[in-house]
Backbone as CSV, one residue per row, in Angstrom:
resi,resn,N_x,N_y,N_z,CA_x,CA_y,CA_z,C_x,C_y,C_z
1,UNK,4.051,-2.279,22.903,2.693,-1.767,23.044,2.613,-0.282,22.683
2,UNK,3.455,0.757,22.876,3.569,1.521,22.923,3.808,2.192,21.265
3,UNK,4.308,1.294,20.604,4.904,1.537,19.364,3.587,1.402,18.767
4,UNK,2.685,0.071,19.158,1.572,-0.575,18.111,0.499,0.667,18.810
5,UNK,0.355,1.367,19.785,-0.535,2.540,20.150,-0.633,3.716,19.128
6,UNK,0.787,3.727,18.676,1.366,5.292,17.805,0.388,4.682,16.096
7,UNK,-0.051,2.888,16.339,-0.659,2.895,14.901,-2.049,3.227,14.882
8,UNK,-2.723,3.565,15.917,-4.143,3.313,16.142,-4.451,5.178,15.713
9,UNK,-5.683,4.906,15.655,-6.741,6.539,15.542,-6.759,6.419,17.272
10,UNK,-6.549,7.883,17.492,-6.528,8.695,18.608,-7.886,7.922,19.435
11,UNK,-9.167,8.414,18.289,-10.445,8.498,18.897,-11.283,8.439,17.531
12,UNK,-12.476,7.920,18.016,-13.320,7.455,16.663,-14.239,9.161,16.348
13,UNK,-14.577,9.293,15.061,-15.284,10.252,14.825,-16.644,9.656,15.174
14,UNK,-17.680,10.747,15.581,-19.244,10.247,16.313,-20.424,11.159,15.317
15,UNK,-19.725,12.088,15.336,-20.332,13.556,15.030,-19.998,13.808,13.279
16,UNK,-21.177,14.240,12.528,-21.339,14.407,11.384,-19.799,15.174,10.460
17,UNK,-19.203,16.235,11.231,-18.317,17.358,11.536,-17.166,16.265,11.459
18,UNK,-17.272,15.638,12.530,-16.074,15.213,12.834,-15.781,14.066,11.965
19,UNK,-16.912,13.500,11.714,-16.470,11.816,10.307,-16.273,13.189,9.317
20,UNK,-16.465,14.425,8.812,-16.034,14.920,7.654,-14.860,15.175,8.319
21,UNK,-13.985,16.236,8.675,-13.057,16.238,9.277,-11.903,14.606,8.855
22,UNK,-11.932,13.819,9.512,-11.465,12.258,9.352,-11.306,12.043,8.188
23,UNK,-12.550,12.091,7.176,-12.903,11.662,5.743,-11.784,12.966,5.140
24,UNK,-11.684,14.265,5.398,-10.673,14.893,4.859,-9.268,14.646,5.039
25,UNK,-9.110,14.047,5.996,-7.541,13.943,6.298,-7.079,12.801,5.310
26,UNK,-7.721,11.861,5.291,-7.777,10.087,4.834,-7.792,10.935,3.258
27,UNK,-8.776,11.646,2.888,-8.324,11.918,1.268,-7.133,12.553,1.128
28,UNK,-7.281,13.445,2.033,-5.666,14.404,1.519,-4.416,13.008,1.756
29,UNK,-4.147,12.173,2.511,-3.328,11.327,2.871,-3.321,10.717,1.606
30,UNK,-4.646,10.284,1.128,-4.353,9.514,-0.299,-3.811,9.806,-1.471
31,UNK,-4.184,11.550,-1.511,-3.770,12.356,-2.722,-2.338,12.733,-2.651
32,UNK,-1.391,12.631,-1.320,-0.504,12.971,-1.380,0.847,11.620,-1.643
33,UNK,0.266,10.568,-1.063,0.449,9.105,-1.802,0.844,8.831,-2.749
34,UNK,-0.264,9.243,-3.110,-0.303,8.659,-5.076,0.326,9.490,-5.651
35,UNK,0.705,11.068,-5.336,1.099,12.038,-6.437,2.891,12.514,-6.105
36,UNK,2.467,12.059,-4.449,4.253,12.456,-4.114,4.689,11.219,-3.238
37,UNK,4.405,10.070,-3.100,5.237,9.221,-2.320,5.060,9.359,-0.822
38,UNK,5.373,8.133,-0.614,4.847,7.744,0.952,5.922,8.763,1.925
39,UNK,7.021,9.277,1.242,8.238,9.797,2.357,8.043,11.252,2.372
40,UNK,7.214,11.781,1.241,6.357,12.916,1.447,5.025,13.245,1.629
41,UNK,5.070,12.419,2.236,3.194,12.084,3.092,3.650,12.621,4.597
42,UNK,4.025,13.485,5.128,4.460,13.998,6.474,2.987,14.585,7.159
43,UNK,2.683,14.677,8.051,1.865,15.099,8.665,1.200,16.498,8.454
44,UNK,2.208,17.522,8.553,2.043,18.744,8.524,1.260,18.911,6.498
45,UNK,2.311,18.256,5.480,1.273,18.188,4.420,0.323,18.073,4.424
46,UNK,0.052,16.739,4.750,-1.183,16.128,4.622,-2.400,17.215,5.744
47,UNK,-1.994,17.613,6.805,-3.335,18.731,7.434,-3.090,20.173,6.513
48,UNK,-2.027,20.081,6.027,-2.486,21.651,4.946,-3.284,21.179,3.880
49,UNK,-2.985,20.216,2.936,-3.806,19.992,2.155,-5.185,19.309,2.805
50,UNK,-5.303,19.164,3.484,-7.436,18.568,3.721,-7.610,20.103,4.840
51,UNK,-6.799,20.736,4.311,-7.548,22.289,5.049,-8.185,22.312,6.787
52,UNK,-6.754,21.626,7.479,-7.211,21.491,9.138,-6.013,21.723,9.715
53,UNK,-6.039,22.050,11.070,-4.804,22.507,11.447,-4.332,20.945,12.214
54,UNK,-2.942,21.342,12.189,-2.082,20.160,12.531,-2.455,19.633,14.038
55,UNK,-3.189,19.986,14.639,-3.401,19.857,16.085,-4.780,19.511,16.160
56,UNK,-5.824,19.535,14.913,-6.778,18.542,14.422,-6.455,17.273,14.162
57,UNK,-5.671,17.098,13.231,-4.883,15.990,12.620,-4.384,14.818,13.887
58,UNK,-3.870,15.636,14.725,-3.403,15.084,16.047,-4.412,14.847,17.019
59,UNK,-5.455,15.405,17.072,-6.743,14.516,17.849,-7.034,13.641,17.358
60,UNK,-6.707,12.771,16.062,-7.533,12.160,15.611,-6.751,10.719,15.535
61,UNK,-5.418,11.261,14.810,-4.252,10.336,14.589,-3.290,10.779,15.135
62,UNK,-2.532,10.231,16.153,-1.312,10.467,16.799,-0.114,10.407,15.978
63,UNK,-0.052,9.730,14.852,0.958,9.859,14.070,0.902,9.286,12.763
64,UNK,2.162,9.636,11.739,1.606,9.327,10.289,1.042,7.873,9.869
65,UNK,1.826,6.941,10.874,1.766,5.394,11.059,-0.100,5.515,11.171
66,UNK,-0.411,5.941,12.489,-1.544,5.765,12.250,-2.736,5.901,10.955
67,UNK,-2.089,7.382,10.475,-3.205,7.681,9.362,-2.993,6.523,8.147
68,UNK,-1.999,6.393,8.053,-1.706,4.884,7.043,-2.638,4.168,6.973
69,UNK,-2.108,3.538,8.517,-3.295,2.106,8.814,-4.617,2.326,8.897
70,UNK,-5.054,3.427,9.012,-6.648,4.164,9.075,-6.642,3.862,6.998
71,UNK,-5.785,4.813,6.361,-6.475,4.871,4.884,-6.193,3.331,4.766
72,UNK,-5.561,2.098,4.779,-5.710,1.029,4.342,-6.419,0.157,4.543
73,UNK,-6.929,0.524,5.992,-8.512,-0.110,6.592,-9.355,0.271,5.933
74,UNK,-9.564,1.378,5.170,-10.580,1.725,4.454,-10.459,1.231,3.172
75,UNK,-9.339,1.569,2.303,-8.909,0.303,1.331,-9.328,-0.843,0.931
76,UNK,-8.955,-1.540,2.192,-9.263,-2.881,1.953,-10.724,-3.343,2.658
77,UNK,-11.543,-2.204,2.965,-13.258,-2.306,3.175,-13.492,-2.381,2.172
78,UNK,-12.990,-1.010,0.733,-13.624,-0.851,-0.396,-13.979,-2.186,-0.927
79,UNK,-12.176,-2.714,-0.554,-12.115,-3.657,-1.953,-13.237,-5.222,-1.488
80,UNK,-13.049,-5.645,-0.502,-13.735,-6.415,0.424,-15.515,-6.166,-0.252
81,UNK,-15.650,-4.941,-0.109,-17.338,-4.733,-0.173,-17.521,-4.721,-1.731
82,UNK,-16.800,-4.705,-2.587,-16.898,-4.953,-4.110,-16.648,-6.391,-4.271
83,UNK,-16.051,-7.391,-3.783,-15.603,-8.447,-3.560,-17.100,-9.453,-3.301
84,UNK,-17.485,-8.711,-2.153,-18.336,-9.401,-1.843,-20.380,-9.434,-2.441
85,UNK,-20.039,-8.337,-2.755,-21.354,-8.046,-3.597,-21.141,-8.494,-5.011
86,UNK,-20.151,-8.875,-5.442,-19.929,-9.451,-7.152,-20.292,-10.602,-6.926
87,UNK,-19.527,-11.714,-6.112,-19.735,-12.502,-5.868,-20.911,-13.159,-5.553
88,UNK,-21.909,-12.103,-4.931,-23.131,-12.692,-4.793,-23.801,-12.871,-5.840
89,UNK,-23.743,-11.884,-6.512,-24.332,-12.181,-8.092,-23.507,-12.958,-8.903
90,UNK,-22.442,-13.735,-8.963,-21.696,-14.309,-9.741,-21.814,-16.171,-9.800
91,UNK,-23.475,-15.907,-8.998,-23.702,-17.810,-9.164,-24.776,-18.301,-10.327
92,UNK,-25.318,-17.806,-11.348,-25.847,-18.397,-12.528,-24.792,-18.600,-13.625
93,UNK,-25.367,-19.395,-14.465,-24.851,-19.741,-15.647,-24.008,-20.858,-15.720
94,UNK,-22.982,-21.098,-16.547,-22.341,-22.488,-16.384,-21.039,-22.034,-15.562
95,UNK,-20.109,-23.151,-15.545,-19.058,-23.494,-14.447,-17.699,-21.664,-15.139
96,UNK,-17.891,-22.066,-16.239,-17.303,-20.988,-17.173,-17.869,-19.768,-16.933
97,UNK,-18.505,-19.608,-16.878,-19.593,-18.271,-16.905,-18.992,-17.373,-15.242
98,UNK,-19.303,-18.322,-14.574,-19.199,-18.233,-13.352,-17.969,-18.156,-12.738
99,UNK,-16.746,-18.855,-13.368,-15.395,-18.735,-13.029,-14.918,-17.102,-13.720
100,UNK,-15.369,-16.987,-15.013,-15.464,-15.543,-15.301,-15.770,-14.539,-14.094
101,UNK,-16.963,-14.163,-14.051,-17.578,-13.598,-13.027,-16.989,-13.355,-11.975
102,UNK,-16.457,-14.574,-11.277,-15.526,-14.577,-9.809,-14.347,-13.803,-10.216
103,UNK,-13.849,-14.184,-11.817,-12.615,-13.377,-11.497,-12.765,-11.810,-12.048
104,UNK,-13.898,-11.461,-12.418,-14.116,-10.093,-12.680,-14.223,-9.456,-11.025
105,UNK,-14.704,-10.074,-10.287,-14.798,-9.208,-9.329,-13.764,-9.176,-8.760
106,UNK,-12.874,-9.903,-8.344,-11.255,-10.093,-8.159,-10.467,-8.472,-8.989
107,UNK,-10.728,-8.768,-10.290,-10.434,-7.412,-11.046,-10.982,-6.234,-10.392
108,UNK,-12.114,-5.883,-10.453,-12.803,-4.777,-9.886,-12.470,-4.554,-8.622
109,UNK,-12.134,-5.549,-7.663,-11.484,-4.907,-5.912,-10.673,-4.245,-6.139
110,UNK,-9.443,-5.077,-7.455,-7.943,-4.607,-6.934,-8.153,-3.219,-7.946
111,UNK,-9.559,-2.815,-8.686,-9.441,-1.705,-9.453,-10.164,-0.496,-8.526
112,UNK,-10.098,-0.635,-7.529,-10.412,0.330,-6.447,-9.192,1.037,-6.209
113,UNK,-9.117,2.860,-6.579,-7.878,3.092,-6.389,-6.617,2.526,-6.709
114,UNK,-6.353,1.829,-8.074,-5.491,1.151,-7.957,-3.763,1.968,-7.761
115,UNK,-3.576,3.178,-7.742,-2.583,3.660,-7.993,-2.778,3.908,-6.749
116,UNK,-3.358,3.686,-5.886,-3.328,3.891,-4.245,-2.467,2.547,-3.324
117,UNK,-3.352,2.072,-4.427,-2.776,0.222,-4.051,-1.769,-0.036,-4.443
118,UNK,-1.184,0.333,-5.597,0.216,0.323,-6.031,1.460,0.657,-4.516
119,UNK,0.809,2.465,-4.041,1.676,2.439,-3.150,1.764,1.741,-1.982
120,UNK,0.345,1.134,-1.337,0.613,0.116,-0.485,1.624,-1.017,-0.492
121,UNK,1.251,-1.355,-1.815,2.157,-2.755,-2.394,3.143,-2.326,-2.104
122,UNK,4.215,-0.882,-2.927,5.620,-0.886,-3.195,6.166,-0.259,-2.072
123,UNK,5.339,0.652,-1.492,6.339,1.818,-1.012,6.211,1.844,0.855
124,UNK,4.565,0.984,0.992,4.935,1.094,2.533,5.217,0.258,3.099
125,UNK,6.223,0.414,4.170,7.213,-0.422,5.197,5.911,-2.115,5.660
126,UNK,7.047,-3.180,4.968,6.262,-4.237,5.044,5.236,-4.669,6.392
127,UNK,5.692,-4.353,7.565,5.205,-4.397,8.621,3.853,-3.661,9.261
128,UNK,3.469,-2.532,8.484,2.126,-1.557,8.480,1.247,-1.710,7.744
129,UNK,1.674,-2.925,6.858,0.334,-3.454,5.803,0.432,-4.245,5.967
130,UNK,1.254,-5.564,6.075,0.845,-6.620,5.808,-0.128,-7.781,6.645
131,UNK,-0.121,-7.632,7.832,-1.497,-8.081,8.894,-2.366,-8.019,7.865
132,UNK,-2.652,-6.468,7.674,-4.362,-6.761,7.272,-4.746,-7.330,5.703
133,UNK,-3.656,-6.998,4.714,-3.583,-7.692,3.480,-3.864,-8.961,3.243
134,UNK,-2.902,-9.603,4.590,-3.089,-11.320,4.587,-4.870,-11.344,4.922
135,UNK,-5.431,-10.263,6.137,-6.667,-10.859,6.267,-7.593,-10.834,5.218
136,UNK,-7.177,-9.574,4.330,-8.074,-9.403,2.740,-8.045,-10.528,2.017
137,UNK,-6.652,-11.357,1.988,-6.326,-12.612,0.885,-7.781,-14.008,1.740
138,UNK,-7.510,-13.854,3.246,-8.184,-15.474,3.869,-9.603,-15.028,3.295
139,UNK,-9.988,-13.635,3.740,-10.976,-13.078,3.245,-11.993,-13.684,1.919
140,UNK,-11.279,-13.471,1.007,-11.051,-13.898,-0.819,-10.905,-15.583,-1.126
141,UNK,-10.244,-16.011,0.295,-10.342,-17.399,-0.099,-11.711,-18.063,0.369
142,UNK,-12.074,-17.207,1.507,-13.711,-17.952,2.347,-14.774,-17.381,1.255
143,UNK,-14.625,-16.784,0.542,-15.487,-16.439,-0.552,-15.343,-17.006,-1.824
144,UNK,-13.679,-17.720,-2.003,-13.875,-18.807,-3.277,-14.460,-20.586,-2.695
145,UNK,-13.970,-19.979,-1.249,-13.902,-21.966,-1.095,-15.711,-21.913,-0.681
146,UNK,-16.570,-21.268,-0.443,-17.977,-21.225,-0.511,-18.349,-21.313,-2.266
147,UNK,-17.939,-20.651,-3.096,-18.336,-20.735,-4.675,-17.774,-22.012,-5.068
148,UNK,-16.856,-22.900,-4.307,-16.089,-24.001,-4.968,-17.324,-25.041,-4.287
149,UNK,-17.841,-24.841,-3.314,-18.137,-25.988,-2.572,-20.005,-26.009,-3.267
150,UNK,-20.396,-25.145,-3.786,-21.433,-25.304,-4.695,-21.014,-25.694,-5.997
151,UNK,-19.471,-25.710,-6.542,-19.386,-26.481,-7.339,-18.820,-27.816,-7.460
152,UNK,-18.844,-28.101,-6.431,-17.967,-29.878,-5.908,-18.564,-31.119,-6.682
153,UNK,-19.435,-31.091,-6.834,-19.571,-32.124,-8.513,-19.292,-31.940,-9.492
154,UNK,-19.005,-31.094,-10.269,-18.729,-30.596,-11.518,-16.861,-30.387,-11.730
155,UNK,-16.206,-30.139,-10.728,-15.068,-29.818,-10.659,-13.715,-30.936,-10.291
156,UNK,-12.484,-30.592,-10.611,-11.555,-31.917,-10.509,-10.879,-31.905,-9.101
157,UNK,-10.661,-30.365,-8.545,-10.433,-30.898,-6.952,-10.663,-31.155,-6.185
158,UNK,-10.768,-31.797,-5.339,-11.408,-32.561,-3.937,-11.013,-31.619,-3.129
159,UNK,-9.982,-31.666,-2.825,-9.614,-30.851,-1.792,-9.916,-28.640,-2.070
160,UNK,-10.871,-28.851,-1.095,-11.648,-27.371,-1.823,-10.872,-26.152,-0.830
161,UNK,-9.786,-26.486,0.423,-9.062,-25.526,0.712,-7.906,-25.201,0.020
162,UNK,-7.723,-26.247,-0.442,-5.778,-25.862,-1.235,-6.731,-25.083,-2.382
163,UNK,-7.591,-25.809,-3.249,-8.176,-25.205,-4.240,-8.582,-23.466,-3.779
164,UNK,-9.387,-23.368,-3.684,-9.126,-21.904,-3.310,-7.939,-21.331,-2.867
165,UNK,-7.427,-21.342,-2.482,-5.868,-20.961,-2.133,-5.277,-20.852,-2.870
166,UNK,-5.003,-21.912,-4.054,-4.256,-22.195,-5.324,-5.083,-20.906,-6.342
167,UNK,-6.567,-20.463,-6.307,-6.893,-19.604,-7.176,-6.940,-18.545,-6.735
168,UNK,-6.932,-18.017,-5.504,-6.985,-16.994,-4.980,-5.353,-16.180,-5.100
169,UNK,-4.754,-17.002,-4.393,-3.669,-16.441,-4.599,-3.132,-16.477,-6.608
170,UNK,-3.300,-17.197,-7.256,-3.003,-17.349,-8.634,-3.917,-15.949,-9.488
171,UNK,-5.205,-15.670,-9.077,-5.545,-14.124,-9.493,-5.105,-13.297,-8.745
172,UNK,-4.426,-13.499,-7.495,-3.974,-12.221,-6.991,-2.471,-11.827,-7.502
173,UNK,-2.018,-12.576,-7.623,-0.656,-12.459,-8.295,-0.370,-11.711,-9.519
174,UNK,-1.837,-12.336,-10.113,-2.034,-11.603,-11.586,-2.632,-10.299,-11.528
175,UNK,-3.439,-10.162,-10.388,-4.137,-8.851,-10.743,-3.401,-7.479,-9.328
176,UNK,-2.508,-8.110,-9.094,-1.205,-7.443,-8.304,-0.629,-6.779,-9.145
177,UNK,-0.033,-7.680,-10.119,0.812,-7.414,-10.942,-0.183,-6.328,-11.939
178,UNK,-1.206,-6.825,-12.516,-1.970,-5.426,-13.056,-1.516,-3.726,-12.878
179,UNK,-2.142,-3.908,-11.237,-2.313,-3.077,-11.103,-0.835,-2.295,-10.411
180,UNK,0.150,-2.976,-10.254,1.130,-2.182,-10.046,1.808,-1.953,-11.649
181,UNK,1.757,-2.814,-12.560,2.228,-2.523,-13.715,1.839,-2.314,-14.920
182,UNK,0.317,-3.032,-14.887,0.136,-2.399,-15.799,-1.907,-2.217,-15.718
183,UNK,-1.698,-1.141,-15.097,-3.446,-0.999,-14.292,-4.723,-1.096,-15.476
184,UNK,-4.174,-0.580,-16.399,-5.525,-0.809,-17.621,-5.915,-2.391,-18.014
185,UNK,-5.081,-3.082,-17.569,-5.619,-4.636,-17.407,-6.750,-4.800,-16.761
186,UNK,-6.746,-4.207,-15.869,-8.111,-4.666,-14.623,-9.011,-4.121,-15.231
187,UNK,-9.078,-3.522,-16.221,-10.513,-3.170,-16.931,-10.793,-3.835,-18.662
188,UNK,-9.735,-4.802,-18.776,-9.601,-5.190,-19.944,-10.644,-6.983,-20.077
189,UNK,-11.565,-6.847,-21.098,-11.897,-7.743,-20.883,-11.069,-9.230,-21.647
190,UNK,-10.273,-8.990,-22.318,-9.028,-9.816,-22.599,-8.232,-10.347,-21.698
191,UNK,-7.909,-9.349,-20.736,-7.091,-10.065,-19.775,-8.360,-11.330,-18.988
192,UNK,-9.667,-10.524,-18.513,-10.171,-11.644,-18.087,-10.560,-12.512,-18.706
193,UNK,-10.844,-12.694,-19.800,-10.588,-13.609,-21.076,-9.682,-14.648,-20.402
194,UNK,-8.358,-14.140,-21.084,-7.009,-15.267,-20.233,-7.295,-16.194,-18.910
195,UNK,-7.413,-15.095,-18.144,-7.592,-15.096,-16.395,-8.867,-16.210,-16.033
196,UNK,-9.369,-15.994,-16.839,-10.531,-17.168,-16.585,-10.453,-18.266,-17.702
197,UNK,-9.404,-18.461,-18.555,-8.968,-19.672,-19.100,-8.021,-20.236,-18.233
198,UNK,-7.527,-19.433,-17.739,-6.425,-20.213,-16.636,-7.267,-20.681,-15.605
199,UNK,-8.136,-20.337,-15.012,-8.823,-20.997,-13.920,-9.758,-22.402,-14.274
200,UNK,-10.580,-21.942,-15.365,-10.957,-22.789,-16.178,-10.583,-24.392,-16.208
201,UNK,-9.263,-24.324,-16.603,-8.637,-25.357,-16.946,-8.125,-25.825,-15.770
202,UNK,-7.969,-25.421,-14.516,-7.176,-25.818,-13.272,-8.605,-26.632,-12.429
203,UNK,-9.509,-26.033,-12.431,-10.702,-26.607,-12.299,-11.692,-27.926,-13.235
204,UNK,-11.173,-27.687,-14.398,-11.454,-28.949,-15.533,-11.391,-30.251,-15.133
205,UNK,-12.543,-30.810,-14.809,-12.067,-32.363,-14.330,-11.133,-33.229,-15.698
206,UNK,-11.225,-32.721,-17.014,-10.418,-33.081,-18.352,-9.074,-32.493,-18.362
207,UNK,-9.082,-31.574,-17.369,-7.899,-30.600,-18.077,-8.118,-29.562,-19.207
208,UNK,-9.262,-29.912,-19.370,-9.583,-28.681,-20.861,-9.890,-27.511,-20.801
């Protein structure tokens, strides 16, 4: 209990001051991430660079663990709230059109910060991300297996939980891999080209 306490925010910001304050620490945490690595993300950096003293930093977040799990909660809001607003617009046109669409927005989450996301993926200790990652993935699947289940006549799987599962995880793999290796994909409309021939066809009651 004591360990999972050291991951939490101290205390919530209320006050205009104080969400800026928060919002500075969480950027400087990110900028120091992406440009120097998670093992030089130390505390004392990170409150020199967002311009607060270390005993600010410490009202807020008790320790670096915490500020982590604070910037990846926010992370995976971004990506979540791009996720979910594509998707809403991603129900006209044909079965194609629309499997496109779903997986553009798939692209566009994981193109939130992606060199931020990179270091989540590689560099932080499996145990401080991965809870909430898995909840981003069930997340992604209750938002394909709702787009699958408006398409349940038209489509070859019956079973509409493995199906989502099977595509969710099958663009995440791909657009993982993007963005840890090669990030100008997620803005390529070729790759989603591919990306939505592969879905395409897994969904094809022909196979075609």
């Amino acid at each position: 209990m004591a360990r999972r306490s050291q991951r939490l925010p101290r205390k919530l910001p209320k006050q205009g001051r104080a969400k800026a304050t928060v919002e500075a620490i969480l950027t400087a945490t990110a900028h120091i991430l992406v440009r120097q690595g998670f093992e030089a993300a130390n505390t004392n950096c990170i409150a020199e660079r967002a311009g607060v003293s270390i005993g600010s930093l410490y009202q807020y977040f008790p320790s670096k663990d915490a500020l982590i799990a604070a910037l990846l909660e926010r992370h995976v809001a971004e990506m979540l709230a791009v996720a979910e607003d594509g998707i809403a617009r991603a129900m006209g046109g044909s079965m194609r059109q629309r499997a496109r669409e779903m997986v553009r927005v798939m692209l566009a989450a994981h193109a939130v910060e992606p060199r931020l996301h990179r270091v989540f993926m590689e560099e932080i200790p499996y145990a401080n991300r991965i809870q909430r990652l898995e909840e981003l993935e069930r997340m992604f699947e209750e938002l394909a297996r709702i787009a699958l289940e408006r398409e349940r006549g038209t489509i070859r799987p019956r079973n509409l939980d493995i199906a989502a599962f099977v595509l969710v995880q099958t663009v995440e793999a791909l657009t993982h891999a993007a963005a840890l290796h090669r990030p100008e994909f997620l803005n390529s409309e070729e790759f989603l080209d591919e990306t939505t021939e592969l879905i395409v066809r897994y969904l094809a009651r022909d196979g075609a």
